[in-house]
SEGUMI-110176 format. One record per residue (C-alpha): residue in three letters; x, y, z. Coordinates in steps of 0.5 Angstrom, whole numbers, padded with zeros to 4 digits, always signed. Layout:
% residues N
alaXYZ ...
***
This chain:
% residues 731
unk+0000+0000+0000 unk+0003+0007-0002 unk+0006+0012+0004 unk+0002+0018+0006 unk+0006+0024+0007 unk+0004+0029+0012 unk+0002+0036+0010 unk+0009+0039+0012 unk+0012+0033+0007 unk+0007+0034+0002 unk+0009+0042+0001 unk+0016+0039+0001 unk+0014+0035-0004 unk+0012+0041-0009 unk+0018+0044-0007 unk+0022+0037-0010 unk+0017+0038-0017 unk+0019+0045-0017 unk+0026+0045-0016 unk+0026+0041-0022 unk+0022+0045-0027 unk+0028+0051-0025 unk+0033+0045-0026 unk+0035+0047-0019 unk+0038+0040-0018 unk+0041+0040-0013 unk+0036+0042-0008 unk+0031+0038-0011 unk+0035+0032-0009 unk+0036+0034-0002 unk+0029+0036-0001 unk+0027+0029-0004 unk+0032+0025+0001 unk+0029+0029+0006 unk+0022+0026+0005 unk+0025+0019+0004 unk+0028+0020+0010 unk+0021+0018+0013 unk+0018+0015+0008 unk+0022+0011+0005 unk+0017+0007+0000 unk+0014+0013-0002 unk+0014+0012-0011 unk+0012+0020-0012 unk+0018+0022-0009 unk+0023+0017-0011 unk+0020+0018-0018 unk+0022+0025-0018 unk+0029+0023-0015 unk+0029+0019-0021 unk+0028+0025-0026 unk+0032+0029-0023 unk+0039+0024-0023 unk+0037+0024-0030 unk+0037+0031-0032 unk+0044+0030-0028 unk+0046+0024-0033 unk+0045+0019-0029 unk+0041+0016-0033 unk+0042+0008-0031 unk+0041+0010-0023 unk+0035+0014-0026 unk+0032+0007-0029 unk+0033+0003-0024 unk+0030+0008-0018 unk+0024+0009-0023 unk+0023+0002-0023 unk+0023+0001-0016 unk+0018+0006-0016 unk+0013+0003-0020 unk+0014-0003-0016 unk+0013+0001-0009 unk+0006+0006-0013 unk+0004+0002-0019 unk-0002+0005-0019 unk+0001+0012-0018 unk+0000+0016-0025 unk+0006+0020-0022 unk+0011+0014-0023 unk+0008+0013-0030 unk+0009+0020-0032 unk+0016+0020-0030 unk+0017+0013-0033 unk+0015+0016-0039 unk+0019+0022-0039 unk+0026+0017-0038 unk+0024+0014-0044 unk+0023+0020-0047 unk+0029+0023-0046 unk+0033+0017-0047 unk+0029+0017-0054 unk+0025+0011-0053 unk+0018+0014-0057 unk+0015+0007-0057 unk+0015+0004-0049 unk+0015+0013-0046 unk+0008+0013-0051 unk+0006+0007-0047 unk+0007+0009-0040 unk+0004+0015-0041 unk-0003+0012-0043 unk-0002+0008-0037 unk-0001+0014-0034 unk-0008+0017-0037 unk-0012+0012-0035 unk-0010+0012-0028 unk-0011+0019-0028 unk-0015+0021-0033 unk-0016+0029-0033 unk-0009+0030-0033 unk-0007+0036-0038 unk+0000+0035-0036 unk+0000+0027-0039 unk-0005+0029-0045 unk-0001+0034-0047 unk+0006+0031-0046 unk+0002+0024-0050 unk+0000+0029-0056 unk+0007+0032-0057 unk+0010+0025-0056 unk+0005+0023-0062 unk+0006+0028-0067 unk+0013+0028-0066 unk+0013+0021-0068 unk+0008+0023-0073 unk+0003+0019-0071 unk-0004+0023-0073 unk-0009+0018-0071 unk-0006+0017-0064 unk-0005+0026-0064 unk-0012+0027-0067 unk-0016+0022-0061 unk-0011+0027-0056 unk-0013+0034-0058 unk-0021+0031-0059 unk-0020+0030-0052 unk-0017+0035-0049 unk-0021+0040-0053 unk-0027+0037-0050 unk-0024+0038-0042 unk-0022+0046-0044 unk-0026+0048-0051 unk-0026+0056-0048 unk-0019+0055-0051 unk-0017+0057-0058 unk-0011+0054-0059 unk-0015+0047-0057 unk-0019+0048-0063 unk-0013+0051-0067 unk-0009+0045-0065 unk-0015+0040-0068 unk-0014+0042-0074 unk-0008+0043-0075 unk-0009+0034-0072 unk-0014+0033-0079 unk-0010+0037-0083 unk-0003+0033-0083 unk-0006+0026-0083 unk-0010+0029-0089 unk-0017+0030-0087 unk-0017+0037-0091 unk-0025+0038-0090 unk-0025+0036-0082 unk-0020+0042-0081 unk-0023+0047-0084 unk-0030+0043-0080 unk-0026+0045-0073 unk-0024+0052-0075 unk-0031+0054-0078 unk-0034+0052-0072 unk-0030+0055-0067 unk-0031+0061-0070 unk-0038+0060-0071 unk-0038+0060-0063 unk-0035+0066-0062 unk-0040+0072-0060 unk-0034+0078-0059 unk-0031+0080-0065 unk-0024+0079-0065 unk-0019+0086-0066 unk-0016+0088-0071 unk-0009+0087-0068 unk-0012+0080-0066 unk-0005+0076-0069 unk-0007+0069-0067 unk-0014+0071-0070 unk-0010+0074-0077 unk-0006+0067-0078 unk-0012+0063-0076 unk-0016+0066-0081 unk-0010+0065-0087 unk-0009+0058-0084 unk-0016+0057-0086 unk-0014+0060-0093 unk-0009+0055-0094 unk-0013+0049-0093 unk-0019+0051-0097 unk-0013+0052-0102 unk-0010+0046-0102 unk-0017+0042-0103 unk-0017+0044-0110 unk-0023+0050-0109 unk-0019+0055-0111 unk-0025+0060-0112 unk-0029+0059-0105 unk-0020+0061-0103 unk-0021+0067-0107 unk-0028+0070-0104 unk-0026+0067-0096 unk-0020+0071-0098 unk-0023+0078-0100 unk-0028+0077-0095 unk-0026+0075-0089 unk-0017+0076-0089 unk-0018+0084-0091 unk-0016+0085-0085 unk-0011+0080-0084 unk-0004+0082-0081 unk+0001+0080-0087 unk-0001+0085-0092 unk+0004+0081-0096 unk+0001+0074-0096 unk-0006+0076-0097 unk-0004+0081-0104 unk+0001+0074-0107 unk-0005+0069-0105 unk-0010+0074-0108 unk-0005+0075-0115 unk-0004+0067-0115 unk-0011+0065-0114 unk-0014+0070-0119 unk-0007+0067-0124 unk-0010+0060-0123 unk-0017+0062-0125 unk-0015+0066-0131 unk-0017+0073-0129 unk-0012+0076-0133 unk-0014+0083-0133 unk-0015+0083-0125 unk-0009+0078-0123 unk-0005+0084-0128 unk-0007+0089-0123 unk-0005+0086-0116 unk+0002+0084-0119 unk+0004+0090-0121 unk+0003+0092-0114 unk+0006+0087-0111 unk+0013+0089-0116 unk+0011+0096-0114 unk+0012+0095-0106 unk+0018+0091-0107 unk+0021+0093-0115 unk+0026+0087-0114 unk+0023+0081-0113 unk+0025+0078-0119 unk+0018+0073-0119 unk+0013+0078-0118 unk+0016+0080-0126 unk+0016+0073-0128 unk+0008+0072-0127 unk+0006+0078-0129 unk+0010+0076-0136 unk+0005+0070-0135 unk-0001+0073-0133 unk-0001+0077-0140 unk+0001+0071-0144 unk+0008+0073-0147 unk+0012+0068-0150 unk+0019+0068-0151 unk+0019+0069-0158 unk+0014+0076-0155 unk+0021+0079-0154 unk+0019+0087-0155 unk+0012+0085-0151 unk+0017+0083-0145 unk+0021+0088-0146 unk+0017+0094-0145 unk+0014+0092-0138 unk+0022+0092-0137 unk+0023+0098-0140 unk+0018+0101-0136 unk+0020+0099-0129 unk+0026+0101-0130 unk+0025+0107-0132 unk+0020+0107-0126 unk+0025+0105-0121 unk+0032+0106-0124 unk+0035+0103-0117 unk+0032+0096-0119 unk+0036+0092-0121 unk+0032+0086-0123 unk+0028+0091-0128 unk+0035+0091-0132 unk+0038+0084-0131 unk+0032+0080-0132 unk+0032+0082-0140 unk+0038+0079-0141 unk+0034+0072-0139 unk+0030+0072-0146 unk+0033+0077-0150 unk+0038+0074-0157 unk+0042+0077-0162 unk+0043+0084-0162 unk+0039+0087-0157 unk+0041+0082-0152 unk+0049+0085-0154 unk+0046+0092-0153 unk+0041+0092-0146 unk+0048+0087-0144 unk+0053+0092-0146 unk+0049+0097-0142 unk+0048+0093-0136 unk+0055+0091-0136 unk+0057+0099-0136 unk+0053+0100-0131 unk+0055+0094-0126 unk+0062+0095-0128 unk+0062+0104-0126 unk+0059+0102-0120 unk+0063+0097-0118 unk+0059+0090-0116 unk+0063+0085-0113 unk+0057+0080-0115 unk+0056+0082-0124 unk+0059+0075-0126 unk+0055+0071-0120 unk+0049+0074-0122 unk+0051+0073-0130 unk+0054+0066-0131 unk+0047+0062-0132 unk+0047+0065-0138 unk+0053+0060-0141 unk+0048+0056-0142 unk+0047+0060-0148 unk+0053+0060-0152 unk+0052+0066-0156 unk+0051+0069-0149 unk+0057+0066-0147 unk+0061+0069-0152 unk+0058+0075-0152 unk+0059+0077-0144 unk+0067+0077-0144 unk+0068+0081-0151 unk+0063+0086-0148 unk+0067+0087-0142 unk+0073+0087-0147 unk+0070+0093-0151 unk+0069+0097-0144 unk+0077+0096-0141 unk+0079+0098-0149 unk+0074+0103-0149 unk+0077+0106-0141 unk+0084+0106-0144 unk+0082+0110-0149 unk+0079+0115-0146 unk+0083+0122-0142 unk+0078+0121-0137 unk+0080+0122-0129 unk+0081+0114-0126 unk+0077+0113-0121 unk+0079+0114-0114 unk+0076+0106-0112 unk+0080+0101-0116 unk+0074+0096-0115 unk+0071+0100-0120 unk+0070+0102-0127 unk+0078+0097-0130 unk+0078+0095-0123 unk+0071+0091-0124 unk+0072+0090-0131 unk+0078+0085-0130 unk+0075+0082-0124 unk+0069+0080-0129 unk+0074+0077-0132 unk+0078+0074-0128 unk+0072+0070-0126 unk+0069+0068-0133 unk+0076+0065-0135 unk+0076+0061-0129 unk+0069+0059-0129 unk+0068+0052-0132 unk+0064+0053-0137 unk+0069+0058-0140 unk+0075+0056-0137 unk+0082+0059-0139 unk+0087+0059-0133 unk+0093+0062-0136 unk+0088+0068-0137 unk+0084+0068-0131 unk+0091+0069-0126 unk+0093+0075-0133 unk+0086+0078-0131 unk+0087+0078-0124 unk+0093+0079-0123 unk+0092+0086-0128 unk+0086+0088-0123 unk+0091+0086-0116 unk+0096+0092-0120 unk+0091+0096-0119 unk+0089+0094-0112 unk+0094+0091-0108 unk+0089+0091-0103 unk+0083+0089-0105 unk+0081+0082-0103 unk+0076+0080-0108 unk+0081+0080-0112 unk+0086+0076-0108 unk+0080+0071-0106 unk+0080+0070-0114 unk+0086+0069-0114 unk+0086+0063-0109 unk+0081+0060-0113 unk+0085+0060-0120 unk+0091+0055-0116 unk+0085+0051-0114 unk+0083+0050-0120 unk+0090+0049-0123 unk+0090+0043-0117 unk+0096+0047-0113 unk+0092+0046-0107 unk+0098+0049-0102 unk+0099+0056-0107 unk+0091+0056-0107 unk+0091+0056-0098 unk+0098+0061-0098 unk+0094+0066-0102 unk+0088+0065-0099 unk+0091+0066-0093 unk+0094+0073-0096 unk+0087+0075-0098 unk+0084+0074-0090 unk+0090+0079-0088 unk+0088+0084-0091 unk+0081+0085-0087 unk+0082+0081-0080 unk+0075+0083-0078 unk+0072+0080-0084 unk+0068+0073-0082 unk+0067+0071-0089 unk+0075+0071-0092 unk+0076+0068-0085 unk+0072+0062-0086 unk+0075+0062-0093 unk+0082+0061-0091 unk+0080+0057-0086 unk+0076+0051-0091 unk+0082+0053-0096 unk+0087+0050-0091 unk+0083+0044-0089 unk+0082+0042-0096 unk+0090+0043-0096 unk+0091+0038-0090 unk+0092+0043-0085 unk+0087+0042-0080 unk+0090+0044-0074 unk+0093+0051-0078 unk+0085+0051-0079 unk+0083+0051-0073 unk+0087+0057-0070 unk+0084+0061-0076 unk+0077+0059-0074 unk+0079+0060-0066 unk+0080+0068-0068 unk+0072+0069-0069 unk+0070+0064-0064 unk+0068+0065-0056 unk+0074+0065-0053 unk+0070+0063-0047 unk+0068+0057-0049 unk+0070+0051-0045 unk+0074+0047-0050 unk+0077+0052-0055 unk+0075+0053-0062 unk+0073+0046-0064 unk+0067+0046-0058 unk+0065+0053-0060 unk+0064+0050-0067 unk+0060+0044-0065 unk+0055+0048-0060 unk+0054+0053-0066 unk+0053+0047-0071 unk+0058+0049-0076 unk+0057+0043-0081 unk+0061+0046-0087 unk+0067+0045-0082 unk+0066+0038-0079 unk+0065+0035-0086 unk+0071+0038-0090 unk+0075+0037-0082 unk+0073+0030-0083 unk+0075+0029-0090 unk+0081+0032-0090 unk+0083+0027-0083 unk+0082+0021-0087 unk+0087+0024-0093 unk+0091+0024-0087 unk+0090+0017-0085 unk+0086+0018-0078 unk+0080+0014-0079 unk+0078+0016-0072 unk+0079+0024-0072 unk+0075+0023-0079 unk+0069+0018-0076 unk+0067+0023-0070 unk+0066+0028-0076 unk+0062+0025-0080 unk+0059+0023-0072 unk+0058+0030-0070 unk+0054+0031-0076 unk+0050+0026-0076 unk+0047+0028-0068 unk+0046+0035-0071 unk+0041+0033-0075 unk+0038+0029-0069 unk+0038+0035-0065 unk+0035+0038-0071 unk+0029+0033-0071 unk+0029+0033-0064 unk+0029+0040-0063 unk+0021+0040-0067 unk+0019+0038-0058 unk+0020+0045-0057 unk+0015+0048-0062 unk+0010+0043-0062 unk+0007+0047-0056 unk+0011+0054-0058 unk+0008+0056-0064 unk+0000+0054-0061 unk+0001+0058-0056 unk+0004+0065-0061 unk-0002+0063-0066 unk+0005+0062-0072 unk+0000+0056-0075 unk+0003+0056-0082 unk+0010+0057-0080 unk+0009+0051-0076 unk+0006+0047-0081 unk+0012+0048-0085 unk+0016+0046-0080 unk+0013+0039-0079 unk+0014+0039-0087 unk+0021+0041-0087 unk+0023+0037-0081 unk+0020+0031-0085 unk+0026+0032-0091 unk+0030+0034-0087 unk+0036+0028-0089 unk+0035+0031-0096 unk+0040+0037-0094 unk+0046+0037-0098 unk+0050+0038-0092 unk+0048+0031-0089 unk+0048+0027-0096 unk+0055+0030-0097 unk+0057+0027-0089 unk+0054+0021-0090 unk+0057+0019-0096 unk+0064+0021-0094 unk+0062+0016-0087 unk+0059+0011-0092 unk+0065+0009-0096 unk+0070+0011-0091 unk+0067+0005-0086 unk+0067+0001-0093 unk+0075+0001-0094 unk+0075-0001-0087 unk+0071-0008-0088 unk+0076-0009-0094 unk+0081-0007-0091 unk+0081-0009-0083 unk+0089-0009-0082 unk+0089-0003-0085 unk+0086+0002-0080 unk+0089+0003-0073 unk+0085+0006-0068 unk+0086+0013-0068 unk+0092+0014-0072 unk+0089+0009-0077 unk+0095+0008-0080 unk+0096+0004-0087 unk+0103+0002-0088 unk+0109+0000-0083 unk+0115+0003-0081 unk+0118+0009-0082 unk+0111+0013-0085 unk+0108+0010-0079 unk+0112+0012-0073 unk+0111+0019-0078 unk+0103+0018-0078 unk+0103+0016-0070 unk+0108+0022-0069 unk+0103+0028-0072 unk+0097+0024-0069 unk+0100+0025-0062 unk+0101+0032-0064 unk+0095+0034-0066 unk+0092+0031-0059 unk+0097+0036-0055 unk+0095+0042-0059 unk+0087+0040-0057 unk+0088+0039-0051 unk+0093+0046-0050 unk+0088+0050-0054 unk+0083+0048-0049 unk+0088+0049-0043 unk+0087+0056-0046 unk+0080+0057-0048 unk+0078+0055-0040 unk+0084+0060-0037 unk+0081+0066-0041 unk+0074+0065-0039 unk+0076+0064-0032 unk+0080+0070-0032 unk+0074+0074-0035 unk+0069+0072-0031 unk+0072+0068-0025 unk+0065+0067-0022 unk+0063+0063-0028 unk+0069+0058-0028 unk+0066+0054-0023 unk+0060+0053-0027 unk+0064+0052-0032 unk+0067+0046-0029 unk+0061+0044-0027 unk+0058+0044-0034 unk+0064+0040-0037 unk+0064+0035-0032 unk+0056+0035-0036 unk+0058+0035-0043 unk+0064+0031-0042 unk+0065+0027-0048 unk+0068+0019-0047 unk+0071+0018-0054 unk+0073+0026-0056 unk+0077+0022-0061 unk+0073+0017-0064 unk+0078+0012-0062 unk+0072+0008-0060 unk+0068+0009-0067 unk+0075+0006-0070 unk+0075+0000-0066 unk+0069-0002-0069 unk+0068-0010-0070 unk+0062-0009-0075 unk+0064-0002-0080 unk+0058-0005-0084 unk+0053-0004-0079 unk+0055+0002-0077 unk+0055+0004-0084 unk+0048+0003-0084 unk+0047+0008-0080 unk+0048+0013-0085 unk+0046+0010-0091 unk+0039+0008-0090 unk+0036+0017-0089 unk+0041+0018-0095 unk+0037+0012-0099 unk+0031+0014-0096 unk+0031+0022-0097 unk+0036+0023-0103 unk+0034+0016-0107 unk+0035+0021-0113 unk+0043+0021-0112 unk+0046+0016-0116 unk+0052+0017-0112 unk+0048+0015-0106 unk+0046+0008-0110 unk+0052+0007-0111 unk+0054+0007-0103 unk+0048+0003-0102 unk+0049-0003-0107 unk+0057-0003-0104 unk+0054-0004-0097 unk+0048-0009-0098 unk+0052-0014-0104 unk+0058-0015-0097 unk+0052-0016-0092 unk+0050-0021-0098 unk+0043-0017-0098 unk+0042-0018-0105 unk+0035-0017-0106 unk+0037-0010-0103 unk+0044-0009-0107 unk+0040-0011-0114 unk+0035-0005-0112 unk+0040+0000-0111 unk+0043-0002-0118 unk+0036-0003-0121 unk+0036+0005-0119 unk+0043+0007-0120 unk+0041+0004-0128 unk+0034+0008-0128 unk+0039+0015-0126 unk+0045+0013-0131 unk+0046+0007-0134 unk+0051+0009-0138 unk+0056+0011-0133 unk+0061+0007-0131 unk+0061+0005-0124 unk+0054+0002-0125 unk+0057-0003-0131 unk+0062-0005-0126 unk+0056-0006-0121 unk+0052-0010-0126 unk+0058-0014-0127 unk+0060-0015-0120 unk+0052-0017-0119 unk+0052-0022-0124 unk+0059-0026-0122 unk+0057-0026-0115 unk+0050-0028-0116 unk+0054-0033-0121 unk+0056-0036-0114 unk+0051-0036-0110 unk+0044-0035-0113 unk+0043-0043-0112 unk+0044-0044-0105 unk+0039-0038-0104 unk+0032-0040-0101 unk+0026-0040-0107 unk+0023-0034-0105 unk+0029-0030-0105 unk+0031-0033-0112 unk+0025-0030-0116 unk+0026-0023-0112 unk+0033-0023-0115 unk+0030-0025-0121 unk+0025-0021-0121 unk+0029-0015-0119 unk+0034-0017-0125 unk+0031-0017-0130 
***
C-alpha cells in the first residue's frame, strides 16, 4: 500500500516538483532524500528523484530507481508519467508513449500527460493517435483557442482537409465577440483556414473566403500574393495583372513577382518586344531596380540581347559590384550568351583606356571591376582558360593590391590549376587584408582544410570563436552546428589516414541532424501558444525531409565508404592513427596524431584560463557543465575499434536511401554495402535505380558485372523466395 505523507512533507514534495522544473537540481535531491528519510516507500517521490539523477545524467540509477517506484506505487499515474518522460529523454518514443497511456488511464483528467502523449504522437508523427488526444483535450478545455487550432492542424496533417476546416469553422462560429483588428493569432488562423480550402482544389471559394474574411488579416503581403496567384490560376487575367504590378510596386526587386506577371499576360518567349517594354518601364519607374534591367537579359537573343547586356554590364561595372558574374553566369547555358558577355566586357577595358578620363579614385570600380568579371569568367567551368583567368586577376591585383575579391579569385585559380598549398597560402594572404571579416576567415580556413592543414585551420577559426568557451575552437564549432566544417574536417582527416578523427566528424554531423529533429518538442506547443499556425505547418513538413539536405548527404557519404574501406581493409586502420603502412611513414603517422592531440588539449587549456579570467564567477559553473557535457570518445577512437563497419555503416546509409533516392551516388554507396551484407535483394534494387538514373555510367556497368559474378556463385544456395525476388529484380 502506498505511503502517505504528512501536510509539511507533502509542501516539501511540490518544493521537489518545482525545483526540477527550475533545474535547481541539487536542491531538489536534498528535498527528495528528505522525505525518503521518512517515507522510504513513497513512489511519487522516489520517481521525482529518478527524474532529476536523470537530468543530472545518471541515466542507468534513474531507470533503476523508476522502476523501484513502480514496484512500491503501481497505480501512481506520477510514476508512469516520470517513467514515461525517462524514456522520452533517452529517445525511446514507443515504451515512453506506452507509459504515458497507462498514466492516463489512471488519472485521466491530467492536462499535463494528455499534452505530453500528444506531443509525443506528432512527434512521431502518429496523426491517428494526435487526433484522438487533441479530441480529448478540446473536449476538458473548449474555451480555448488553441485547442480547436490544435485540432485541426491534427486533421490536416493526417490528410483529413474537409475536418480541419470543419473544426476552424466551427469555432469561429462559436465566438460572440468579434476579435480586434491587431488579434495576431485570430489573423493567422484565418490564413491557415485559407490554406487549407487552397489546398483542396477550391481555388474559387479560396479566393472569396480570402476577400471576405482576411481583408484585415495582419500580413498584408501574404494576402496581395494569395490573391494574385488565385485570380492567376482561375485565368482573371485583367485582374491578376493589377495585384501583380502592385506586389512589384512594393517590392521592384523580386524577381518572381516580374515572372508571373509575363505569364498572366501570356507572353511567350518569342514575344521578346512585349516582355520588354514592361521591363523597360519598371526600369524607367525605379531605376534603382536591379531586376528590372537584369531579367531582360533572360529571353532576349541577338543584337538586343548585346545592346541591353553592354548597357547592363557598363552600369555594374562603374559601380563596382563585386557579385556581376554571379549574378550572369547561368547565362553560359546559352553559347551565343557566353561569348558575348566577356567581349562585352573587353570593348568596356579597350574603350577606358582609351578614354582621357580621370581613374576613379576606388580601384574595385570601372577597369578594377572589369578585369575582375574577367578574371572570373575565365575561371569558371563552362569557360575555363586558367592561363588567362590569373593574366586578369593579376592586372586587377595591380591596380588594388589591397582588394580582397581579387585575391580570393586568385586562390580560386590555383585550386583549379590543382595547386591546392598555393591556393591555402594565397587565400591566407586574402584574409590578412581584412581580420574582422568573417567570410574570408572561413574561407582561408576551408582552404587550409582542403590542404591537409587541420590544426592550422582551426586556430583560424579559433580568431572569431567564443574565447570563453570550455573546449576551445573546436567545442564553440560544435555548439554552433558549424557543418561545412565538420565534413571538410573530416575529409581532410581521413586523406591523412586518421580513421578515428574522420569517423567523430562525420558522427558529429549526424547528431546534428538529431538535434535538429528533436528540437521540433520545443515547437509543437510554442507555435499553438503564439498563434504561428502556417510556419508550424511548414516546419512539420520540413523537418519530414529533413536528410534531404546536401550537408547530410554529402557527411554520409564520406562515412558510407570511409566504413566500406574498413571492412575491405580491416589490418588497415589503426584505431585513432589509422595507419595503413608500416615502418617509418607510420611512426611519422603516430607521431602527427600525438601531436595533434596535444595542440587540443592545450587550446582547451587556454579557452578554460581565459573565461576564467574573464568572468571567474562562472568558471565553477564552468567546471560543472564540462563534468556534463563530457565526451567519453572525444577522438573516436572507439568508432574505429568498431567490430561491425557495415552495420555502423547502415546508420548513415538508410536516411540517404530514403530522402535522396534520386543521387546515384547514394545508390552506388547502397548496392557496395548491401552486395557485402549479402542482402542481394536490396543490392539488386540499388542497382535497378543506379541504372534507371544512369546506365551509362561507368560505375553502375562494373556494379552490374559484380551483380551477375556474385549471383553466378550464390544464386543456387539462396531460398526459392529470394531467387524469384532476384530474378524479379534482374530482369
Amino acid at each position: 500500500m502506498p505511503q502517505i505523507l504528512s501536510t509539511k512533507e507533502a509542501n516539501l514534495f511540490r518544493q521537489v516538483i518545482r525545483d526540477y522544473e527550475e533545474k535547481r537540481y541539487r536542491a531538489g535531491l536534498k528535498a527528495a532524500e528528505q522525505i525518503l528519510k521518512r517515507n522510504p516507500k513513497h513512489g511519487d517521490t522516489m520517481s521525482m528523484k529518478a527524474l532529476i539523477m536523470n537530468a543530472q545524467g545518471k541515466t542507468e540509477e534513474a531507470f533503476n530507481l523508476a522502476k523501484e517506484a513502480l514496484k512500491v506505487d503501481f497505480k501512481s499515474h506520477i510514476c508512469w508519467h516520470v517513467y514515461g518522460i525517462l524514456y522520452r529523454t533517452n529517445k525511446n518514443f514507443e515504451e515512453a508513449i506506452k507509459a504515458y497511456k497507462f498514466a492516463l488511464k489512471l488519472e485521466p483528467e491530467s492536462q499535463q500527460i494528455q499534452r505530453d502523449l500528444a506531443i509525443l504522437q506528432v512527434q512521431t508523427r502518429d496523426y491517428e493517435g494526435y487526433v484522438q488526444s487533441r479530441f480529448a483535450m478540446l473536449k476538458a478545455r473548449p474555451q480555448l483557442r488553441q485547442n480547436w487550432t490544435a485540432l485541426a492542424i491534427a486533421h490536416h496533417l493526417e490528410g483529413n482537409l474537409q475536418e480541419a476546416e470543419r473544426i476552424l469553422t466551427t469555432y469561429e462560429k462559436s465566438v460572440s465577440v468579434a476579435p480586434s483588428k491587431t488579434d495576431f493569432e485570430n489573423s493567422e488562423a484565418l490564413l491557415y483556414k485559407n490554406s487549407i480550402i487552397a489546398e483542396q482544389g477550391e481555388t474559387e471559394r479560396a479566393l472569396e473566403h480570402l476577400e471576405q474574411e482576411c481583408k484585415k488579416c495582419l500580413d498584408r503581403l501574404a494576402v496581395m500574393e494569395l490573391r494574385a496567384r488565385y485570380l492567376a490560376e482561375l485565368g482573371r487575367k485583367e485582374e491578376a495583372e493589377t495585384a501583380y504590378r502592385a506586389l512589384i510596386d512594393r517590392n521592384p526587386d523580386h524577381t518572381d513577382y516580374y515572372r508571373r506577371l509575363v505569364d498572366v499576360l501570356g507572353l511567350t518567349a518569342e514575344d521578346e518586344a512585349a516582355q520588354k517594354a514592361i521591363f523597360d518601364e519598371y526600369s524607367a519607374k525605379y531605376p534603382r531596380s536591379d531586376a528590372a534591367r537584369r531579367l531582360p537579359l533572360d529571353f532576349l537573343t541577338g543584337d538586343e540581347f548585346r545592346t541591353a547586356a553592354k548597357a547592363y554590364l557598363a552600369l555594374m561595372f562603374n559601380k563596382g559590384v563585386p557579385s556581376t558574374f554571379a549574378n550572369l553566369k547561368h547565362l553560359y547555358s546559352d553559347s551565343f550568351k557566353k561569348d558575348t558577355l566577356p567581349s562585352l566586357a573587353e570593348e568596356y577595358l579597350q574603350e577606358a583606356e582609351g578614354s582621357n578620363a580621370e581613374a576613379s579614385s576606388d580601384s574595385s570600380k570601372g577597369v578594377g571591376a572589369a578585369l575582375f568579371f574577367l578574371a572570373q569568367h575565365y575561371n569558371y567551368h563552362m569557360s575555363r582558360d586558367l592561363t588567362k583567368a590569373l593574366e586578369y586577376v593579376e592586372k586587377a591585383i595591380q591596380l588594388d593590391p589591397k582588394s580582397v575579391d581579387f585575391q580570393m579569385t586568385k586562390a580560386r585559380i590555383f585550386k583549379h590549376q590543382g595547386d591546392i598549398a598555393k591556393a591555402a597560402e594565397v587565400m591566407d594572404q586574402a584574409r590578412l587584408l581584412d581580420t574582422k571579416d568573417r567570410y574570408i576567415n572561413t574561407k582561408a580556413a576551408k582552404y587550409q582544410l582542403r590542404n591537409n592543414e587541420n590544426e592550422k585551420a582551426l586556430n583560424t577559426l579559433g580568431l572569431f570563436t567564443r574565447a570563453e568557451t570550455v573546449g576551445g575552437p573546436l567545442a564553440d564549432l560544435i555548439d554552433m552546428q558549424a557543418m561545412w566544417f565538420l565534413t571538410e574536417d573530416g575529409e581532410a582527416w581521413q586523406r591523412r589516414g586518421n580513421v578515428a578523427l574522420a569517423l567523430k566528424r562525420y558522427h558529429t554531423v549526424l547528431n546534428i541532424f538529431d538535434i535538429w529533429q528533436e528540437d521540433q518538442f520545443d515547437f509543437h506547443s510554442f507555435s499553438l501558444r503564439k498563434g504561428q499556425i502556417r510556419a508550424y505547418v511548414d516546419m512539420i513538413r520540413w523537418e519530414d525531409k529533413l536528410r534531404e539536405h546536401p550537408f547530410y548527404f554529402r557527411a554520409a557519404l564520406d562515412a558510407v565508404k570511409l566504413y566500406l574501406s574498413m571492412y575491405d581493409k580491416p589490418e588497415g586502420v589503426n584505431g585513432a592513427n589509422g595507419n595503413n603502412a608500416n615502418g617509418e611513414d607510420a611512426a611519422e603517422k603516430k607521431k602527427a596524431a600525438k601531436k595533434a592531440k596535444k595542440e587540443a588539449q592545450k587550446a582547451e587549456k587556454e579557452a578554460a584560463e581565459r573565461a576564467a579570467k574573464q568572468n571567474p564567477n562562472k568558471a565553477q559553473k564552468d567546471k560543472e557543465e564540462e563534468v556534463k557535457k563530457k565526451d567519453d570518445d572525444p577522438n573516436g577512437v572507439k568508432l574505429a575499434e568498431t567490430k561491425d563497419p557495415l552495420g555502423d555503416a547502415m546508420k548513415f546509409l538508410e536516411p540517404l536511401l530514403q530522402f535522396s533516392p534520386k543521387n546515384i551516388e547514394g545508390q552506388i554507396a547502397g548496392f557496395e554495402v548491401y552486395i557485402r551484407r549479402k542482402k542481394y535483394v536490396l543490392a539488386a534494387k540499388c542497382l535497378k535505380a543506379a541504372q534507371a538514373l544512369d546506365e551509362n555510367h561507368v560505375k553502375v556497368q562494373e556494379l552490374a558485372a559484380t551483380m551477375q559474378k556474385t549471383m553466378d556463385g550464390v544464386l543456387e544456395s539462396l531460398a526459392p523466395k529470394i531467387q524469384e525476388a532476384l530474378k524479379t529484380e534482374l530482369a
